[in-house]
N, C-alpha and C positions, 0 to 999 in steps of 0.2 A: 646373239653373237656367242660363240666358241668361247670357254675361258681358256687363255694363253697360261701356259706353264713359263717361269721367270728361266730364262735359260741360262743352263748354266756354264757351258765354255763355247767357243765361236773359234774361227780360224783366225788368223795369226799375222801380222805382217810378213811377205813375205817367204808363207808358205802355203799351200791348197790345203783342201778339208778336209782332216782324217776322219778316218770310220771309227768310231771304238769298237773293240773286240765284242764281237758278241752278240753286236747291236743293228737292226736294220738300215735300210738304206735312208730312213730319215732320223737315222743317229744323227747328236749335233757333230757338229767337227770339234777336234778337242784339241789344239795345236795351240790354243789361248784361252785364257781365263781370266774373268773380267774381272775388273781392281775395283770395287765403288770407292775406294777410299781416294788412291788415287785422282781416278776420274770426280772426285767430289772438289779436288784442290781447284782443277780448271774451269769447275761450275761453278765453285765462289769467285773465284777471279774474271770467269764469264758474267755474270749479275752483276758485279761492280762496274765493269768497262759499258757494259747494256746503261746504266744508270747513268752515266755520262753522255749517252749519246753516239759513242762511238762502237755504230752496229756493224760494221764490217771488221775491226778486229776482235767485236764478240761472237759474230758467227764461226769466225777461228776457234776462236778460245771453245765453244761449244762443241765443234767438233772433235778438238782434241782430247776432252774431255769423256765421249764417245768412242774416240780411238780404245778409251782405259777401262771403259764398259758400255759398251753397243745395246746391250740391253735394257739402259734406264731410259725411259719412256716419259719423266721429270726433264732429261736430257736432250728428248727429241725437240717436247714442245718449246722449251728454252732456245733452242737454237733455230727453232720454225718465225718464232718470234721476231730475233735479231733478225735474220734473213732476210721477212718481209721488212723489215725496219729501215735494212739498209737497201732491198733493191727497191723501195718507194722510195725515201727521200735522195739515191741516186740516180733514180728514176733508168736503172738496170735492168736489164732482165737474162744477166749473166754474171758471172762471178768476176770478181776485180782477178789482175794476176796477181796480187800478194794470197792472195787467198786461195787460188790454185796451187798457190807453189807450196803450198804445206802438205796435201793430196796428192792421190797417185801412183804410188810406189808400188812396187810385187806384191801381189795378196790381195786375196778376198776381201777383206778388212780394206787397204788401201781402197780397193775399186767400190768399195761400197761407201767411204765416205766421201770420195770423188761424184761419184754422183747426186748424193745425198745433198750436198752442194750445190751441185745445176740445178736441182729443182726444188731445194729453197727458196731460190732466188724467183722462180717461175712455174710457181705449181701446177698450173693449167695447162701446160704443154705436156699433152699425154706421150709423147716420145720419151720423154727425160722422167716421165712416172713410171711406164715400161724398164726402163734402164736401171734405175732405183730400186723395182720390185724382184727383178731380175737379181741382181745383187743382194739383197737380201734373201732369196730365195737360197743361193748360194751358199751362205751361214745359218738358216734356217733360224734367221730371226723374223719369228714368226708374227711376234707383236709389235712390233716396230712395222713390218711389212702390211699387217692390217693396219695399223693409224696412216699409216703413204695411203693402202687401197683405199680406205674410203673418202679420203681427198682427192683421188684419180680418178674414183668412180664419178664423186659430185661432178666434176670439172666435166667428163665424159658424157654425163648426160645432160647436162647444161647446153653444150656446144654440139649433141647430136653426129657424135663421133662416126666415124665411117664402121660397118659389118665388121672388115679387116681388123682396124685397130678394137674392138671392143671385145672380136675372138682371143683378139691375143693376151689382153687385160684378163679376159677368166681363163687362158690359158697358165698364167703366171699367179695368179691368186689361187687358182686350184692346185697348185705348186704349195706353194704356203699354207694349203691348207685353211682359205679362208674362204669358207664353201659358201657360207651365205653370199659373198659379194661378189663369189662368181657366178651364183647362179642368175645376181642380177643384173652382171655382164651379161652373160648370155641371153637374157632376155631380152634385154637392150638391144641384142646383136640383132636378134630374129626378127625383131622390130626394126633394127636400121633397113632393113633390103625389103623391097615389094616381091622379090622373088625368093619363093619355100626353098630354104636349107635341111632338107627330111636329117641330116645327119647330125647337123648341129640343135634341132630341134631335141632330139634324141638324146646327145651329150648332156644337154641342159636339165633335160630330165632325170637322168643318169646322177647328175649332179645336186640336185632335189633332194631326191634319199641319198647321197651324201651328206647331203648337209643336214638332215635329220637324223642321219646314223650318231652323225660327231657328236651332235646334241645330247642323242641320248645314251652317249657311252657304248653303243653299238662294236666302234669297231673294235671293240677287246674279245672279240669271238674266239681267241685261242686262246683267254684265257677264265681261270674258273672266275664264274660268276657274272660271262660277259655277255655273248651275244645271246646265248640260251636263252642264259638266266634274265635277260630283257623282253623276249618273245614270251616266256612267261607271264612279265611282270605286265599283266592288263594296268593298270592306274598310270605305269609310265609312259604305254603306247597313247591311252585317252589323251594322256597331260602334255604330248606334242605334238598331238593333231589338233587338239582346242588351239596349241599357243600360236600354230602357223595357218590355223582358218583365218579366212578375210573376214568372215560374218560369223561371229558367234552369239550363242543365246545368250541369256544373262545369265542362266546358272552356270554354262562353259567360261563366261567374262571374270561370274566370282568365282570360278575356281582357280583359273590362273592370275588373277590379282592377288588370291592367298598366298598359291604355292611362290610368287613373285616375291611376295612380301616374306613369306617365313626366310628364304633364299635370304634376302637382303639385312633381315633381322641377324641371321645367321652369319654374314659375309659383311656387315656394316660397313667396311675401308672398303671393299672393294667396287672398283668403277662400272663395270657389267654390272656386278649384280643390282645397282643402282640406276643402271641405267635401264633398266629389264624390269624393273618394277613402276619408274617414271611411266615407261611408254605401255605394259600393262596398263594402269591406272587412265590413260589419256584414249585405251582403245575401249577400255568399257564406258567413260562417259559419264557417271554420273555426274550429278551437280558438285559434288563436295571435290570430286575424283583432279580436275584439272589441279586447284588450287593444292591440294596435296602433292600433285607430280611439279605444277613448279613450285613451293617449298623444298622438296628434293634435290631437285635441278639447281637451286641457287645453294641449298648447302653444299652440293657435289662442289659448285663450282668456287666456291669459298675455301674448302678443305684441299681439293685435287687442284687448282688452278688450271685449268685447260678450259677455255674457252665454249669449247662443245656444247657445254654443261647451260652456260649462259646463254648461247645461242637457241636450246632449246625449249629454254624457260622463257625467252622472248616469244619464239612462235606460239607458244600458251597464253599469253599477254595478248599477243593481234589476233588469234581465234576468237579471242571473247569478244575484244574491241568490234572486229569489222563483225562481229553476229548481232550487238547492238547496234551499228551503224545501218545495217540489213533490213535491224525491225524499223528503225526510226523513218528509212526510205519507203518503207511497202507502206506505213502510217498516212507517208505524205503524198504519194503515188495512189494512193484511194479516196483522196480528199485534196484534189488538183484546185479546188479552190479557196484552200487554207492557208494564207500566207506566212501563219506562225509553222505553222509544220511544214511548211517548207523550206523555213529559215532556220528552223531547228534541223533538219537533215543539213543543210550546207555547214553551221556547225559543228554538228556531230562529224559529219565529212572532214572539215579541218582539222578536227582533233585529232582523226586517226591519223589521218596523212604525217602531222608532224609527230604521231606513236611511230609510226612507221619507218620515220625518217631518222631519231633518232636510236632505234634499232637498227637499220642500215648504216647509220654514221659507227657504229661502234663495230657492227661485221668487219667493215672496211680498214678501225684502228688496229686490230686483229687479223686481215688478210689484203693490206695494204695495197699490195700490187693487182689484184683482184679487179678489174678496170668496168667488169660487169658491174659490181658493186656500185662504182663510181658511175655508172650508167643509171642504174639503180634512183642514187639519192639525188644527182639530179633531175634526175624526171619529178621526185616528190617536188623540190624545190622550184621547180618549174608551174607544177599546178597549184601549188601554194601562190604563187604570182612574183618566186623569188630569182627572177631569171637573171639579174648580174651576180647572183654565188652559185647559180647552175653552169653559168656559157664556161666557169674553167673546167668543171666535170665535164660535161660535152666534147670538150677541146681533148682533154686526156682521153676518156673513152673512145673516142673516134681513132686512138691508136691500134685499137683491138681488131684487127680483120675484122672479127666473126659480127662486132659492135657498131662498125663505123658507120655503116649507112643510118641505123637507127638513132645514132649521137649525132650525125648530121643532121636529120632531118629535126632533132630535137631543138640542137645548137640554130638553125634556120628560123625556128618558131620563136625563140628568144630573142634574137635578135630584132624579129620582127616587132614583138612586144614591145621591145627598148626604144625601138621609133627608128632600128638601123635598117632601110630597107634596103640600100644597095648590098650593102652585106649578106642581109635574109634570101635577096637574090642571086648572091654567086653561089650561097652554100648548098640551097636548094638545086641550083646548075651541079656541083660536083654531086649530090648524091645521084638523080638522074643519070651523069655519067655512069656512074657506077653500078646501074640497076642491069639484071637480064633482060627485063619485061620493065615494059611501063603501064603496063594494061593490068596487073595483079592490084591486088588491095594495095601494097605500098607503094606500087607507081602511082594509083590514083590518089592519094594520100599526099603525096610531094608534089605533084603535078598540084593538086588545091593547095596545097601552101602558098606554092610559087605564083600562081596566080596570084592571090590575096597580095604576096609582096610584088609583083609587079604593081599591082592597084594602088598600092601605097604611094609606090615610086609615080605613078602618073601622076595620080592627087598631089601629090607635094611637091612637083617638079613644072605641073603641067607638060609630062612626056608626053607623047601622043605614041610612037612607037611603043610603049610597056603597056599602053591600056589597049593598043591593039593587039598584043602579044598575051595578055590576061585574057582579051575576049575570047581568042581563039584555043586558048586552053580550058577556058568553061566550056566554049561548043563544043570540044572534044570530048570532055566528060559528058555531059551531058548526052551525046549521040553514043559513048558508050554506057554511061547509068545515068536515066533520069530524075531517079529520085537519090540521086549522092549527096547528101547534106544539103544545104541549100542553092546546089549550083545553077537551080534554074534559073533562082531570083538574081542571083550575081549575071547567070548569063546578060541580062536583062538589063540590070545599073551597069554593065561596062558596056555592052553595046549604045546605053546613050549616054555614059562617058567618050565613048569614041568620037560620037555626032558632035557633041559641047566642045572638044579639043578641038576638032576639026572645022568647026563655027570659028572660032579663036573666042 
């Protein structure tokens, strides 16, 4: 990643963006100039009112605090924080109006905290990430605009954004100049459509050496020492083709884990350069190398408090985990008639799960509104066997468009576990409703649940209509995949459950 220069004046309430004299078209605007001292009064006063609990007048207080320097980046997460704080526990995902009515006003500044606000509250909705980056682009805050991108990008390709919206996302980040994240918009893009974009194919490439220009100090070609004197410099052209290969040798791997490390040695506060030496260290792999990158990762996130940090050094945590989980399965998967090594994998398995889960539960106290997330740790707690603190995650996930058929179907299986099967049967019926196809892997999927919960429902009711209605949904499976889990042998027990019901 680009290092951001600490910007130093922005536009102004209430007036547009001046050019300074002299200065290109990606002059900042100079019509305001940021207060830390100021904006430090409404950050302590923001952390106090956070500490009570009362996160909707500290996302206030956080922006206002922003209003007096847009550039502190201490600032942003502070208020990212509150935001999710209060639109999970008011289970929002829009601004209250006391909260609007402080936002708003004339100016760039105004509209950038006005939005900055909408998608606080709702970070995954890439319309109000658009609108947000927009507006920064605006004041040409440029590192504020990269911390929004790469939580727009995550969300984007999470959710498998439309071609449209993912052009527009590196349309607005190659705005900002945040070349890396648009180039993975744009790949993203080219990947959304089955049909070739030869032009945006092109852009994206275009954009490529962009982003390796920024890297490597390229674009100061008009001035001395810049582009020449780069096209010269052979060790600098090697040292950013090694760092942007997918596969390097190990003598390419130790050289950019040096130059990483001297960088960091050199730049110690700073969060790039720390984080450029973590993810160095984690691509070349040695043994020693992980544990080094998270030692890093957890001072970063100790010193900087921003989460990131931590969430990175967690996924170094489950690499390791699920790779001994890996060996212990292939152990016991070679020796099917061991029952110790079999029951040593089912262990080893629950330990990750609840590694796993408690990584997730801490994502989630950090990106609260996040309902993936909450999709997420339900599912561990689900195959853990802990289905009554999974069915409220289910319940909430299933608010998520993009989620709900997968949280129903999940919230279905739970209920069934719990012995609720009338229940297990209506929700399996609403996901169905909801399907395109029922003939895809997920319709066959809920269609075999729904059975199982009809079965329940005949068994324990003596229905006679559910075990005819389970039968007839195993021969359906079954006439579309024979070998679908065990639906043949079920075909089987419910056809002479039917017979037995119908005996009396």
């Amino acid at each position: 990643m680009a290092l951001f220069d600490r910007i130093k004046s922005i536009g102004g309430k209430g007036e547009g963006p001046a050019k300074p004299e002299g200065q290109g078209a990606d002059a900042f605007p100079a019509a305001f100039t940021p207060d830390p001292a100021k904006a430090a009064k409404f950050f302590e006063k923001a952390r106090t009112v956070h500490d009570t609990t009362n996160f909707e007048y500290a996302t206030t207080l956080w922006l206002q605090g922003l209003r007096q320097d847009p550039t502190s980046m201490p600032g942003h997460e502070a208020f990212f924080q509150s935001a999710q704080a209060y639109a999970q526990g008011e289970k929002r995902d829009k601004p209250s109006k006391e909260q609007s009515a402080n936002f708003g006003g004339k100016g760039p500044l105004e509209k950038y905290l006005e939005e900055l606000l909408s998608w606080g509250v709702n970070p995954s909705d890439l319309s109000r990430s658009l609108r947000v980056l927009e507006a920064a682009a605006k004041l040409n805050l440029h590192e504020p605009g990269y911390w929004v991108g790469e939580r727009a990008l995550a969300f984007a390709l999470r959710d498998r954004a439309k071609r449209s919206d993912l052009r527009k996302l590196m349309d607005v980040l190659k705005e900002l100049h945040c070349f890396d994240l648009a180039v993975k918009a744009g790949e993203a893009a080219v990947r959304a459509d089955a049909k070739p974009d030869g032009a945006l194919e092109m852009e994206v490439r275009n954009l490529a050496a962009q982003s390796t220009m920024s890297r490597g100090g390229y674009e100061a070609s008009g001035q001395a020492g810049g582009f020449r004197a780069n096209l010269r410099n052979a060790e600098v052209q090697r040292r950013l083709i090694e760092e942007n290969a997918l596969v390097k040798s190990a003598d390419a791997a130790d050289r950019v884990v040096a130059a990483a490390k001297e960088d960091f040695e050199a730049r110690s506060g700073d969060r790039t350069a720390l984080l450029k030496y973590a993810r160095a260290l984690q691509d070349r792999g040695k043994p020693e190398d992980d544990k080094l990158a998270h030692d890093l990762l957890m001072k970063g996130f100790e010193e900087f408090h921003e989460f990131r940090f931590r969430q990175i050094a967690g996924e170094i945590r489950l690499k390791h985990a699920r790779r001994k989980v890996s060996q212990i399965r292939q152990t016991a998967e070679a020796n099917p008639a061991d029952a110790e090594a079999a029951a040593k994998h089912r262990k080893a398995h629950e330990a990750f799960l609840a590694m796993e889960l408690e990584e997730l539960r801490l994502r989630s106290q950090n990106y609260p509104t996040d309902l993936g997330l909450k999709l997420d740790i339900g599912i561990r707690l689900h195959l853990l066997g802990r289905d009554e603190e999974a069915v409220p995650l289910f319940q909430d996930a299933r608010l998520d468009p993009k989620n709900k058929n997968r949280a129903l179907n999940y919230l279905g299986q739970s209920f069934l576990r719990m012995g609720w099967a009338d229940e297990a049967v209506q929700t399996m019926r609403e996901v169905l409703a909801g399907l395109e196809t029922q003939n895809d892997e997920m319709g066959l999927e809920v269609r075999y649940n729904l059975m199982h919960a009809l079965e329940r429902r005949a068994r324990d009711h003596k229905d006679l209509a559910a075990a005819e209605e389970a039968y007839k949904i195993a021969s359906s499976i079954a006439v579309q995949q024979m070998g679908y889990r065990d639906v043949r042998a079920k075909r089987d027990d419910l056809q002479k459950l039917v017979k037995e019901l119908k005996a009396g």
